[in-house]
Backbone bond lengths (Angstrom), bond angles and torsions (degrees), N, CA, C in turn:
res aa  C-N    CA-C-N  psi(-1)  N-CA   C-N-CA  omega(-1)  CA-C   N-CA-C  phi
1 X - - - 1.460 - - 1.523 110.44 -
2 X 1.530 116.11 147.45 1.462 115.37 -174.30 1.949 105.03 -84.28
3 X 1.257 80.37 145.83 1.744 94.91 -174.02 1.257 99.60 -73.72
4 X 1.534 106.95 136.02 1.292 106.79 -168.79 2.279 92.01 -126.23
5 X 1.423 91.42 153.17 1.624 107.29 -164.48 1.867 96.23 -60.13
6 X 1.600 133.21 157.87 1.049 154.73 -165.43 1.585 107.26 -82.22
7 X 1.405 112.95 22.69 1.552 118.87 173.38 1.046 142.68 -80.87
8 X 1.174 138.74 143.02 1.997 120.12 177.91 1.408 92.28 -27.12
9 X 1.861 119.67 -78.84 1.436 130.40 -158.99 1.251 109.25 -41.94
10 X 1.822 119.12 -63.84 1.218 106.42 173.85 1.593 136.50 -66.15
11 X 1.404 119.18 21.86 1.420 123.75 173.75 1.492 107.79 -105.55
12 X 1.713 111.49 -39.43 1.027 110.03 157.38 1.461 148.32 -55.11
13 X 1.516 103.53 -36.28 1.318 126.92 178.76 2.161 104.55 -72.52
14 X 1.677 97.53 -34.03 1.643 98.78 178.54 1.709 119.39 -63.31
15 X 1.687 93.89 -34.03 1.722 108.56 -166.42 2.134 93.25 -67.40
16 X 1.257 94.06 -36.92 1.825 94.28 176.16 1.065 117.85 -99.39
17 X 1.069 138.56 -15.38 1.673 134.35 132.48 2.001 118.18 -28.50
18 X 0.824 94.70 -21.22 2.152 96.41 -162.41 1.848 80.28 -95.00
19 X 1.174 140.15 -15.26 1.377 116.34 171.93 1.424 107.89 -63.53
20 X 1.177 142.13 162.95 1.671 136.20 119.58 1.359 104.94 -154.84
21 X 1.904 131.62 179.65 0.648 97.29 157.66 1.564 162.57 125.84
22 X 1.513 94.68 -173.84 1.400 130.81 173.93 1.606 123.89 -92.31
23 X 1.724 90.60 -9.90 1.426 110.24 -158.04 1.647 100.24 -122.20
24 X 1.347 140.81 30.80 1.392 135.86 -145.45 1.639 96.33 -72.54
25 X 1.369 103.66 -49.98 2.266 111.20 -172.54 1.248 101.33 -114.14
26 X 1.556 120.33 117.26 1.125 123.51 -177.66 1.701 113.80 -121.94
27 X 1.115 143.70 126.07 1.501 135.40 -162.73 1.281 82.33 -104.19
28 X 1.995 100.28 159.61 1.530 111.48 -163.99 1.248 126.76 -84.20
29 X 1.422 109.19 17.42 1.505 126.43 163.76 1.612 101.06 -71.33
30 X 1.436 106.13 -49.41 1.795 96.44 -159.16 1.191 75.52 -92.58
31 X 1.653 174.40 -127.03 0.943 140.20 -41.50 1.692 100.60 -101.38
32 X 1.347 103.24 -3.42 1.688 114.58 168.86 1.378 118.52 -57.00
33 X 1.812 91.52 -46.56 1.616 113.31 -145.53 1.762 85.69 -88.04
34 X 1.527 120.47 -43.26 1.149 111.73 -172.32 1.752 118.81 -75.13
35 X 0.993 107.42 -12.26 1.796 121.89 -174.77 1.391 111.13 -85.08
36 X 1.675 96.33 -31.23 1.502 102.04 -164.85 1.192 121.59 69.02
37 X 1.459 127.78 37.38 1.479 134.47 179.55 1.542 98.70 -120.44
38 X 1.234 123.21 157.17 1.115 116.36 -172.53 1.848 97.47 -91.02
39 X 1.356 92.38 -177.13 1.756 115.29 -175.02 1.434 113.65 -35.44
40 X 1.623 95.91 -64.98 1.463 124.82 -140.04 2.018 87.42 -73.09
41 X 1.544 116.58 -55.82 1.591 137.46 159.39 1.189 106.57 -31.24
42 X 1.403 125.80 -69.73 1.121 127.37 -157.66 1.855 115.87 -70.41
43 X 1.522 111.48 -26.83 1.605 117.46 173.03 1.489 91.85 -71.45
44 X 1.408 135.92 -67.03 1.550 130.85 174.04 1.392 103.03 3.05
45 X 1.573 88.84 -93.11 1.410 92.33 -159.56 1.080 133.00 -78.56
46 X 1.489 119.97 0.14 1.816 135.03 170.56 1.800 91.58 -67.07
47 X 1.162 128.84 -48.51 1.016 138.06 168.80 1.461 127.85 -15.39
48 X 1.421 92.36 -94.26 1.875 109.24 159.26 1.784 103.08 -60.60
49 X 1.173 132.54 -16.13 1.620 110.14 168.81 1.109 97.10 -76.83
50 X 1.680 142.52 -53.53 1.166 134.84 -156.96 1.705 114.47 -53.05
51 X 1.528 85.71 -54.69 1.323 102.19 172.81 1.939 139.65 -39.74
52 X 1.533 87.28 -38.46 1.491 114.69 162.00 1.503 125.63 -51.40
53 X 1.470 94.07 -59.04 1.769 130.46 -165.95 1.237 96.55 116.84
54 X 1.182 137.92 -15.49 1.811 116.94 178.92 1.215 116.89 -37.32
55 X 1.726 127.78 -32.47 0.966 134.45 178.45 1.695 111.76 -136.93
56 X 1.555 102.38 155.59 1.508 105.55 172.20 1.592 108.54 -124.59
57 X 1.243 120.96 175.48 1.328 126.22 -146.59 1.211 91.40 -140.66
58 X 1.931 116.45 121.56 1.442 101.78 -177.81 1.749 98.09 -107.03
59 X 1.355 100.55 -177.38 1.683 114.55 -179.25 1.432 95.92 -66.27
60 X 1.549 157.67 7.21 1.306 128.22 177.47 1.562 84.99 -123.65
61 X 1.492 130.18 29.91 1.114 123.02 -165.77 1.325 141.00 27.41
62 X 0.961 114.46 62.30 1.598 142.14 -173.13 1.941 82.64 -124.77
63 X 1.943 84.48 171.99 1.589 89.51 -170.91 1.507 96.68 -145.67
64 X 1.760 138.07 142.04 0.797 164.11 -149.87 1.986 122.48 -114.16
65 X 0.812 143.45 -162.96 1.070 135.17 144.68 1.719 100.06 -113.26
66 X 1.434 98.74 145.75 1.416 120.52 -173.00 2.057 106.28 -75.18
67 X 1.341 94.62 151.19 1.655 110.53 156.36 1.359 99.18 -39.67
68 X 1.601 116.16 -82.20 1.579 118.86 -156.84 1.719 111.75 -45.50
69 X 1.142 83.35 -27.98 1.737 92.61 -172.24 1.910 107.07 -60.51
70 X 1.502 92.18 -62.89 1.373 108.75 179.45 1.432 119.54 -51.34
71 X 1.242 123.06 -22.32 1.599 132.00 -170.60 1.202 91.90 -101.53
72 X 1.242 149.08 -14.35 1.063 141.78 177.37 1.661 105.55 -75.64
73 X 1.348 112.69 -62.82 1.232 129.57 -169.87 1.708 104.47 -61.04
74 X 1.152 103.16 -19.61 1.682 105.47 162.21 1.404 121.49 -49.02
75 X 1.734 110.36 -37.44 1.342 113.91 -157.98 1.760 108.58 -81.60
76 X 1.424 105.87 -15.28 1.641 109.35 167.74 1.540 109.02 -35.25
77 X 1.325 89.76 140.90 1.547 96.54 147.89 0.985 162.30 -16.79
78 X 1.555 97.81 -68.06 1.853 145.16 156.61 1.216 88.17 -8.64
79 X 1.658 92.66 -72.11 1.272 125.87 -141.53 1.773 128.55 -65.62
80 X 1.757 92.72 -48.79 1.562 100.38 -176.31 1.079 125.00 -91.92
81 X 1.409 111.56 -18.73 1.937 146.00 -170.86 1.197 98.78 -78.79
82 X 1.691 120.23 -73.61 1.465 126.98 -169.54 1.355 99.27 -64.06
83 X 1.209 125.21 -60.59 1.712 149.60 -158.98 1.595 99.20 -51.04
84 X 1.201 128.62 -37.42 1.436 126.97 -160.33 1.694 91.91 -98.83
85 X 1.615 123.58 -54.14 1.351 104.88 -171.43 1.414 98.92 -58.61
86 X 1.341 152.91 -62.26 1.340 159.72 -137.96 1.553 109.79 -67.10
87 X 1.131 88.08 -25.07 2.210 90.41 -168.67 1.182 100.91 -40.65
88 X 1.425 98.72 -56.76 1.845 98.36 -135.33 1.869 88.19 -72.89
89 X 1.034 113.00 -37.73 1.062 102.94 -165.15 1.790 124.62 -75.22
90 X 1.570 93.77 -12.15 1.652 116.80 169.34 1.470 109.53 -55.42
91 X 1.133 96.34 -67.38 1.436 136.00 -174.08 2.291 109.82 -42.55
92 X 1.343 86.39 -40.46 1.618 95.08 166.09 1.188 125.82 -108.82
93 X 1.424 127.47 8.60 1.543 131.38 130.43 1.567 109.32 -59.85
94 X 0.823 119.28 -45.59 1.449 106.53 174.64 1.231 120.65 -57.74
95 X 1.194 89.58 -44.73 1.869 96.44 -166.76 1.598 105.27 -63.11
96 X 1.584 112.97 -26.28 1.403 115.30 -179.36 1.557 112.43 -91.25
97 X 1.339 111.56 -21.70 1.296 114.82 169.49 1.649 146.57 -96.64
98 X 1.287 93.96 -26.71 1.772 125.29 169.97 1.506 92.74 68.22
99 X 1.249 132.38 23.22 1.365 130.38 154.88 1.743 124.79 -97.20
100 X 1.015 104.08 170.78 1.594 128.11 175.79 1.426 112.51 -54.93
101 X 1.355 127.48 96.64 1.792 110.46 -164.13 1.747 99.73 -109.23
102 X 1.340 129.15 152.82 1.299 138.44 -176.46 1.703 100.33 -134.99
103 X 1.540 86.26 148.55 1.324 109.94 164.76 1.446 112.45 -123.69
104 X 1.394 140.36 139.96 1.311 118.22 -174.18 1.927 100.94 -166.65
105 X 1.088 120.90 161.89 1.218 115.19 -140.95 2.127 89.84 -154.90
106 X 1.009 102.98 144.65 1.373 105.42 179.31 1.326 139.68 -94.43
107 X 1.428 113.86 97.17 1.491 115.48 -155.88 1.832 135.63 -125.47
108 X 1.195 111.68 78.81 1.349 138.04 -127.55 1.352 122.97 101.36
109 X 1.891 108.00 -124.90 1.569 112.34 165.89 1.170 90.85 -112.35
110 X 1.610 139.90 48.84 1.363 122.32 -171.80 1.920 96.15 -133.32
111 X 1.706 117.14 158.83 1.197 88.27 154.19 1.507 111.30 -109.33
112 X 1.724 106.82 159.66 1.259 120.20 171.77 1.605 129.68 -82.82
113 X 1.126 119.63 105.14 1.469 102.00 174.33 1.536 123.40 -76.81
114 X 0.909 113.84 110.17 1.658 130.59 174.77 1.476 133.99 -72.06
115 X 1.640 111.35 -32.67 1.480 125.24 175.83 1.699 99.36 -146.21
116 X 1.176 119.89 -168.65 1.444 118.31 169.34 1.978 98.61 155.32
117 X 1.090 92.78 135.06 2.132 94.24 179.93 1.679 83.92 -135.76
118 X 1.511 64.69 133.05 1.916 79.57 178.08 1.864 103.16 -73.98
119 X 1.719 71.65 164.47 1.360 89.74 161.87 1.687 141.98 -134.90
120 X 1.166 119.99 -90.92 1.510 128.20 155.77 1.751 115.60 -50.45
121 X 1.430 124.31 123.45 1.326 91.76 -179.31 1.298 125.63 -97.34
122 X 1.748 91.97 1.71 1.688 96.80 -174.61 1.203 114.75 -73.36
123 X 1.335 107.49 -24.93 1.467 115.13 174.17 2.156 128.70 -80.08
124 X 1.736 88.80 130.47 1.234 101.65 -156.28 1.795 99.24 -82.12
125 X 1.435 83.86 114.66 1.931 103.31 -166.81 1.777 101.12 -114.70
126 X 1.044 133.86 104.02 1.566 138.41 -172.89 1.407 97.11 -95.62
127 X 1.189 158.24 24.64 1.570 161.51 -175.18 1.704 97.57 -112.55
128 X 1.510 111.94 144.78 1.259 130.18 -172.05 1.310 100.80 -158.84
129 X 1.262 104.32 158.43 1.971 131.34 -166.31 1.805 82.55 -76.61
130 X 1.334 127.13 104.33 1.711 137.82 162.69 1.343 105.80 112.11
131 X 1.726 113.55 6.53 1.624 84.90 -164.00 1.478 69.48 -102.32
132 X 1.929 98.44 173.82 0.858 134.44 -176.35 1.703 113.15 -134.79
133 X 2.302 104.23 128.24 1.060 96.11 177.91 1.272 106.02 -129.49
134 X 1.526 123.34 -140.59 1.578 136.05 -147.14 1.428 81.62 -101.18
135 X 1.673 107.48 142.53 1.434 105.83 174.87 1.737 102.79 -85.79
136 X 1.091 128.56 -21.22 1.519 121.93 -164.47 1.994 106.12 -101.72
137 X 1.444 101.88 10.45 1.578 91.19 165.98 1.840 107.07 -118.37
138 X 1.091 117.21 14.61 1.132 128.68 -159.19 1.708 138.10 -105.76
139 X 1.406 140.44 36.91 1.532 116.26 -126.89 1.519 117.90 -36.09
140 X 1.476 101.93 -31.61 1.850 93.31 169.22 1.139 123.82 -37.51
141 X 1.183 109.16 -61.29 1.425 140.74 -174.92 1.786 114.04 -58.17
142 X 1.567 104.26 -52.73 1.727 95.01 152.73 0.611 128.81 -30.09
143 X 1.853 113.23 -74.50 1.285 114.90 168.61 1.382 130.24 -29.98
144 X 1.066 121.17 -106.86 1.770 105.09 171.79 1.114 144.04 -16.67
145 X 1.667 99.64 -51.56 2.289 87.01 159.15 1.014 125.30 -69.65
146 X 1.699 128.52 23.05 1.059 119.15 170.94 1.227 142.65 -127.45
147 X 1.938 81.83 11.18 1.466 109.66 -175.88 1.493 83.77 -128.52
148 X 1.676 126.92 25.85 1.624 105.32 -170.72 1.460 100.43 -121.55
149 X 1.275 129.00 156.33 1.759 151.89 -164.50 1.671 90.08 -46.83
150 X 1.534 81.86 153.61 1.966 85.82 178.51 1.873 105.73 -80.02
151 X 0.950 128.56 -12.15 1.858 124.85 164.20 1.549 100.63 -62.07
152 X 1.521 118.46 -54.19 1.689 99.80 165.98 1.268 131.96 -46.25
153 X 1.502 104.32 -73.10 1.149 86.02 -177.66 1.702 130.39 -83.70
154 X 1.383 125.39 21.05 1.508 124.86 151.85 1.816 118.49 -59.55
155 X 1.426 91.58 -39.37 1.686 106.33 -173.26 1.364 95.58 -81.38
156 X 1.607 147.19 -25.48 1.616 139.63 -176.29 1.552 92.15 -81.19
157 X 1.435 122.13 -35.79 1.482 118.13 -135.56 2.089 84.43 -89.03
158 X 1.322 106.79 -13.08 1.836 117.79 -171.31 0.982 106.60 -74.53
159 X 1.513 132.42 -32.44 1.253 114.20 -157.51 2.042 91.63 -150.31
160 X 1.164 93.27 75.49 2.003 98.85 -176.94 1.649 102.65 -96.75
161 X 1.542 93.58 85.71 1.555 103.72 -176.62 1.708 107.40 -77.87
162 X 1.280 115.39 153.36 1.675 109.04 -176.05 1.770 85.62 -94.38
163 X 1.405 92.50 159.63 1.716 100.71 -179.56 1.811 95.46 -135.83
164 X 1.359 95.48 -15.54 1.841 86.59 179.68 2.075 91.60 -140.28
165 X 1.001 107.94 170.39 1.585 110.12 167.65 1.359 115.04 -88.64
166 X 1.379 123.81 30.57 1.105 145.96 165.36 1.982 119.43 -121.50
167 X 1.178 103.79 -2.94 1.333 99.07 -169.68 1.461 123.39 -110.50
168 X 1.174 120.72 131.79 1.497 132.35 -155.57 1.577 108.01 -59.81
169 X 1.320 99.00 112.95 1.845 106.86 156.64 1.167 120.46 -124.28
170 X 0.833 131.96 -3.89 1.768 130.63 165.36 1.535 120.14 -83.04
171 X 1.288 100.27 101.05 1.299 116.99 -154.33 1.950 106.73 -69.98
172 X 1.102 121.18 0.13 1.632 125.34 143.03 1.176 116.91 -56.01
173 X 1.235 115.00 -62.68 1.707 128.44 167.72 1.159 115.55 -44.42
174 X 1.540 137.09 -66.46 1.302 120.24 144.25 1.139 135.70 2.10
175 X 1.316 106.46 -99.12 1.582 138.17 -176.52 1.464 107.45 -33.69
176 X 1.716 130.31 -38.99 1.350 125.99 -165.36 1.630 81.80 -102.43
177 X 0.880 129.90 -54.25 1.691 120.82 178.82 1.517 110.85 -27.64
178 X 1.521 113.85 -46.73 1.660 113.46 -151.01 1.333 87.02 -89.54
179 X 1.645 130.04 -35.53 1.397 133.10 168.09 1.901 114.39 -32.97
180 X 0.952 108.19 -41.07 1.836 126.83 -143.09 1.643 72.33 -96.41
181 X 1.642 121.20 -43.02 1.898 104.52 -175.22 1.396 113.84 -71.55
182 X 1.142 109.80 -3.73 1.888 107.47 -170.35 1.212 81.59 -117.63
183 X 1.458 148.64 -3.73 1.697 131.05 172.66 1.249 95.00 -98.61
184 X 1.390 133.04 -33.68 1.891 122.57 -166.43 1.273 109.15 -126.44
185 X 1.967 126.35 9.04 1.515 113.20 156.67 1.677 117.12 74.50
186 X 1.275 96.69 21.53 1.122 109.28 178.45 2.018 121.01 -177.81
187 X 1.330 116.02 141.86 1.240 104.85 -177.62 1.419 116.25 -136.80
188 X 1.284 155.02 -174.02 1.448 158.30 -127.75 1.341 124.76 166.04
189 X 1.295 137.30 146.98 1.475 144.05 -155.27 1.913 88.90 -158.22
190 X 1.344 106.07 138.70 1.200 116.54 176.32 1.778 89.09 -128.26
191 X 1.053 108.93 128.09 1.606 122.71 179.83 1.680 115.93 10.02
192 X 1.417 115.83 12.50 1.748 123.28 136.72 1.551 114.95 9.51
193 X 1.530 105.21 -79.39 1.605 117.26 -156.96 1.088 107.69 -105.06
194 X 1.912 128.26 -32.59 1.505 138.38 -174.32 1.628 107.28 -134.14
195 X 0.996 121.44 113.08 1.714 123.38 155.83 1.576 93.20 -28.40
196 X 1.399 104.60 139.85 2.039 112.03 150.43 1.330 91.86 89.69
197 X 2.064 143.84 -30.91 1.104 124.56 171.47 1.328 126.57 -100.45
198 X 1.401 106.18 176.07 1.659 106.21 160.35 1.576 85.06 -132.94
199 X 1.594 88.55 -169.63 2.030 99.59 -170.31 1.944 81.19 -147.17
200 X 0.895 124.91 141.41 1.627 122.73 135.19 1.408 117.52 -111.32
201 X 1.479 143.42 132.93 1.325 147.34 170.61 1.596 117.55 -116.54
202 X 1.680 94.24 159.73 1.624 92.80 170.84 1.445 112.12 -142.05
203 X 1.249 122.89 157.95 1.422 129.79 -173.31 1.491 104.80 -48.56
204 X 1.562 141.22 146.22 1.259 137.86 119.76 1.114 130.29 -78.48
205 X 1.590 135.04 120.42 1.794 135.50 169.78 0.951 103.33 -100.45
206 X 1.667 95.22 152.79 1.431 103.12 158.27 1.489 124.31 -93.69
207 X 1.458 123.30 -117.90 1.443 101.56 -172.25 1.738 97.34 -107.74
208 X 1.643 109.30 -1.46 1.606 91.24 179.35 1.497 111.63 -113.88
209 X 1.327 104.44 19.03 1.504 116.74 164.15 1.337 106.50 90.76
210 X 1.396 131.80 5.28 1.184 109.10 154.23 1.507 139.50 -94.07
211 X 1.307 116.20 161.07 1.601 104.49 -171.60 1.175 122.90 -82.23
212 X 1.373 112.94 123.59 1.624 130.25 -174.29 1.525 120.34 -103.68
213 X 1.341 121.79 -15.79 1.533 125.65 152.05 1.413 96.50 -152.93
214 X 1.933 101.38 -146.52 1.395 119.73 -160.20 1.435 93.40 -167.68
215 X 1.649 116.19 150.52 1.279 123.42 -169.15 1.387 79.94 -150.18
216 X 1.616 93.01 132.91 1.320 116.56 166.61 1.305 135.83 -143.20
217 X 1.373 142.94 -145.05 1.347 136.42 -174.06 1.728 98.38 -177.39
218 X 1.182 111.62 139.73 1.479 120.23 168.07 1.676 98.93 -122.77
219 X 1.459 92.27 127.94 1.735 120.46 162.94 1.389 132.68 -81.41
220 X 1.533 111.48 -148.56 1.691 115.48 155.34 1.175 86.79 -124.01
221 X 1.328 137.32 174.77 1.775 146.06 -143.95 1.505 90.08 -98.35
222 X 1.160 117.27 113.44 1.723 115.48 169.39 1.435 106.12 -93.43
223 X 1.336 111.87 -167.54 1.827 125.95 179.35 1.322 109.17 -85.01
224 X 1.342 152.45 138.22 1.575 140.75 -134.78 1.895 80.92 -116.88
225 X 0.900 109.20 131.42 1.642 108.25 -179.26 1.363 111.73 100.08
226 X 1.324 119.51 -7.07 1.784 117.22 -177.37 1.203 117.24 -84.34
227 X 1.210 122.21 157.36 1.993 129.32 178.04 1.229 91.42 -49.04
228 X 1.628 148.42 -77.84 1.124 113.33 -176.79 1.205 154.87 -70.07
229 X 1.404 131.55 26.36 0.897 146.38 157.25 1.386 116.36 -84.26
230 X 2.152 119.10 -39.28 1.176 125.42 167.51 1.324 108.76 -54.81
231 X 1.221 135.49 -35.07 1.463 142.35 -161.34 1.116 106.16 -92.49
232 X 1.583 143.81 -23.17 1.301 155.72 125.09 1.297 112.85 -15.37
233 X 1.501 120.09 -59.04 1.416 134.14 -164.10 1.856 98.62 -78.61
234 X 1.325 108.11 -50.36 1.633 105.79 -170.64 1.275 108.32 -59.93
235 X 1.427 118.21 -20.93 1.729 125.92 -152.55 1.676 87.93 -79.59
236 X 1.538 109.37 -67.22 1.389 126.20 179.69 1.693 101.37 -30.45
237 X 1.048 119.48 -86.84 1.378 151.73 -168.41 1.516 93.02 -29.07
238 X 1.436 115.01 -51.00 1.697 115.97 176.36 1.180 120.39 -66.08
239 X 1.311 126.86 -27.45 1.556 161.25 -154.48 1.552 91.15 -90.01
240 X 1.275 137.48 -53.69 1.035 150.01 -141.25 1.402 108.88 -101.53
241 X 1.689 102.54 -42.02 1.565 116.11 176.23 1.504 106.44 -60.20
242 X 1.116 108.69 -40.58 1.605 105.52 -158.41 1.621 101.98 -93.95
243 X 0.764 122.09 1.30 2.030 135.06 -169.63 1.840 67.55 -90.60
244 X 1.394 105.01 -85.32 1.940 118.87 -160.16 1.338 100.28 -24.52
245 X 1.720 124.02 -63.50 1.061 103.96 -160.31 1.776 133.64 -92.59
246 X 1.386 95.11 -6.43 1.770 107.86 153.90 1.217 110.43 -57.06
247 X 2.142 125.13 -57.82 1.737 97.54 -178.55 1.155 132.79 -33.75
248 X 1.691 111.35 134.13 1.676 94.70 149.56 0.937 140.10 -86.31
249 X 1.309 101.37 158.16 1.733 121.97 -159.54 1.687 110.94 -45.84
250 X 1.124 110.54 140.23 1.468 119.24 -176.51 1.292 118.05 -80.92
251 X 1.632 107.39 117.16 1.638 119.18 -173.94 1.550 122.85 -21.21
């Protein structure tokens, strides 16, 4: 975590810094240990966050990030700018697909999910509207590390934790994978992040061609080369066209 200056703000900003994640409920032992504030500091100001709504307080006393918090973080950009052109058009990938559709956007070395309409329910989908996951188990997440700055991906390529016994850590494997998304415009996860799914994704641009999110969809694991998977890719690809050309134009 980045060291943050010896201020009210920056003590506050550290105690909500120790979420991410890996880290969603944290009790005020770890959010000490992870903030680096001591004990006595760290109840303070969990305190006045709770108090706020920055944070909520569950029955095993552990602590959460708050509503107020979350509605706040609504008011981003990310969020209302991208989030509003994308709906409609989210919203009818589904309707054409009866799957799980994502929007997600790159924030740190992590990806962000920003929008998402469910889909299948049998299918076991761990992605939520703010959470944030691994860019290399993810097709979202392909996507973006593979259109993202070389400081990203040095720091993704450091620490390629497996999350399923399917998910890529050999950072060769990687590397020609994320190659093959900037040669064919599209990328894929076969049960990577969840047993029982796959994901296929595709780049979003804006108007000067660089990539500003990723739209995707999680399935049940198909045959890698089959019509439906091609039909996956065209769906996206249309999905994507029509998101591109609603943005507005870049300042």
């Amino acid at each position: 975590m980045t060291a943050l200056p010896p201020t009210a703000a920056g003590k506050l900003l550290a105690v909500l810094g120790a979420f991410d994640a890996g880290h969603g409920r944290l009790r005020l032992s770890e959010l000490a240990t992870r903030s680096g504030l001591t004990l006595t500091t760290t109840h303070r100001i969990v305190a006045e966050l709770t108090a706020w709504g920055a944070l909520a307080r569950r029955g095993d006393d552990s602590y959460v990030v708050g509503r107020r918090l979350w509605n706040l973080g609504l008011l981003a950009p990310v969020q209302t700018d991208l989030r509003a052109v994308a709906a409609p058009f989210l919203h009818d990938l589904h309707a054409a697909t009866k799957a799980t559709v994502h929007l997600a956007v790159l924030d740190g070395h992590e990806a962000l999910y920003v929008d998402r309409v469910s889909g299948r329910r049998s299918l076991p989908v761990v992605s939520e509207v703010g959470v944030r996951l691994p860019l290399h188990t993810t097709g979202v997440g392909k996507v973006l590390l593979a259109h993202a700055g070389p400081d990203v991906v040095e720091r993704c390529f450091a620490g390629l934790a497996a999350r399923t016994e399917w998910s890529v850590t050999d950072a060769g494997v990687l590397a020609a994978q994320l190659a093959a998304v900037r040669r064919q415009g599209w990328a894929l996860t076969d049960q990577e992040m969840t047993a029982g799914t796959s994901s296929v994704a595709v780049p979003l641009r804006d108007g000067t061609g660089d990539v500003v999110a990723a739209v995707g969809i999680v399935v049940p694991p198909f045959e890698l080369g089959s019509p439906a998977q091609q039909s996956m890719v065209t769906a996206l690809r249309v999905t994507a066209a029509g998101i591109e050309r609603s943005l507005p134009p870049v300042p």
